[in-house]
C-alpha positions in Angstrom: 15.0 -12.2 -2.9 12.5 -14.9 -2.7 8.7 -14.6 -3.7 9.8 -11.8 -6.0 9.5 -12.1 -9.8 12.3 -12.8 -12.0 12.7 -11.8 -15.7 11.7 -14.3 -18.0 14.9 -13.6 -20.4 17.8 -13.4 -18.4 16.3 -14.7 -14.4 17.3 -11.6 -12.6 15.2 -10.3 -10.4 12.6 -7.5 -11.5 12.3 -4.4 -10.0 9.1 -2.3 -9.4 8.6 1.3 -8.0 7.6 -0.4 -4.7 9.8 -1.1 -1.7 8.8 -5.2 -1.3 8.9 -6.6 1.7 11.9 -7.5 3.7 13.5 -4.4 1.3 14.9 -1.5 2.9 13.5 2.1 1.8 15.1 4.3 -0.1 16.6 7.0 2.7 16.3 10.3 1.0 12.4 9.2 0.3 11.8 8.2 4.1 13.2 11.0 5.1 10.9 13.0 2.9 8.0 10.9 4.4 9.2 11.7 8.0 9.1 15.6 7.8 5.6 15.3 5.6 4.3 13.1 8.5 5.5 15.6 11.3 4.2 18.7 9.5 0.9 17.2 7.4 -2.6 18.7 8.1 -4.0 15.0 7.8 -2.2 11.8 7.4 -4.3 9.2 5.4 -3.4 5.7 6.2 -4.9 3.4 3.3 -4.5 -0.7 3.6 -1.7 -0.6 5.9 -1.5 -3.0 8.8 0.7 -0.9 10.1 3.6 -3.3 11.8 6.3 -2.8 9.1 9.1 -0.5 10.3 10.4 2.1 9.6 6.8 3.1 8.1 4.7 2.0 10.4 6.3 5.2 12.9 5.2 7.5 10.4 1.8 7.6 12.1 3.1 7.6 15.5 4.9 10.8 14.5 2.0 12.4 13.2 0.0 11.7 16.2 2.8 13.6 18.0 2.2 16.3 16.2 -1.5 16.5 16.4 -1.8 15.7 13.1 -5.4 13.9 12.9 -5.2 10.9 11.1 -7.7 8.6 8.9 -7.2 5.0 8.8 -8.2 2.3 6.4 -7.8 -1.4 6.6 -9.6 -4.2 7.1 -7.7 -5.8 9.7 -6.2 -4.5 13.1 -3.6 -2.4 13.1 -1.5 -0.9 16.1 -2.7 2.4 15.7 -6.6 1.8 15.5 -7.5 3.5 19.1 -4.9 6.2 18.1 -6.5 6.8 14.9 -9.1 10.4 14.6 -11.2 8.0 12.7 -11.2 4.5 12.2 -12.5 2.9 9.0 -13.1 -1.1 8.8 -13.2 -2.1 4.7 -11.2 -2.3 2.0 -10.2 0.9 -0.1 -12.1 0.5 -3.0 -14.8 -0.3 -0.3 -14.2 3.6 1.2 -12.4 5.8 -0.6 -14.6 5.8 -4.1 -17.9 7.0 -2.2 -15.5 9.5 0.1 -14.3 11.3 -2.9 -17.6 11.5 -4.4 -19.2 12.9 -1.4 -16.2 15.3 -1.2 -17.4 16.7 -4.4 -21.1 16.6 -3.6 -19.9 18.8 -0.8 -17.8 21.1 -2.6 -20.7 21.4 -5.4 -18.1 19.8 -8.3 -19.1 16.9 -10.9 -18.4 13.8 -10.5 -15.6 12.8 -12.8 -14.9 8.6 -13.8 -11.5 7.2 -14.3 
């Protein structure tokens, strides 16, 4: 597929753990993803513009479900007056000071990675 790396000893193409654009997902891991979205206490959406299909429903289902959903992306997204809350930044830009507030609250130690 083009844009995708190929091995440097035998040209074929290499693949990662991620579905790459313009691949389709694995069935039995959508699937998965579908009934997590339709029964998940919160969906967290993280740097997702939200447009590629079949993914992009996910949120639409867990909306349908009253699911309340948090999401985070710079740019516009389908979803964004759908969303419980709406975040505008990157993720290292939210999440890092979100988890350590989570633990303020919670009285635990920070930890670094």
């Amino acid at each position: 597929m083009a844009g995708q790396p190929a091995c440097p000893a035998c040209g074929g193409r290499l693949i990662s753990s991620v579905v790459n654009f313009g691949d389709p997902l694995p069935q039995q891991a959508f699937t998965r993803a579908d009934h997590h979205a339709r029964s998940c206490d919160l969906l967290l959406v993280l740097g997702s513009s939200l447009v590629v299909e079949p993914a992009a429903s996910l949120v639409g289902r867990a909306i349908g479900c009253r699911a309340p959903v948090v999401l985070v992306n710079r740019g516009e997204t389908p979803y964004d007056a759908a969303a419980t809350l709406r975040l505008w930044g990157g993720i290292g830009e939210v999440i890092p000071p979100a988890v350590e507030r989570v633990k303020r609250e919670l009285g635990e130690q920070p930890q670094r990675f």
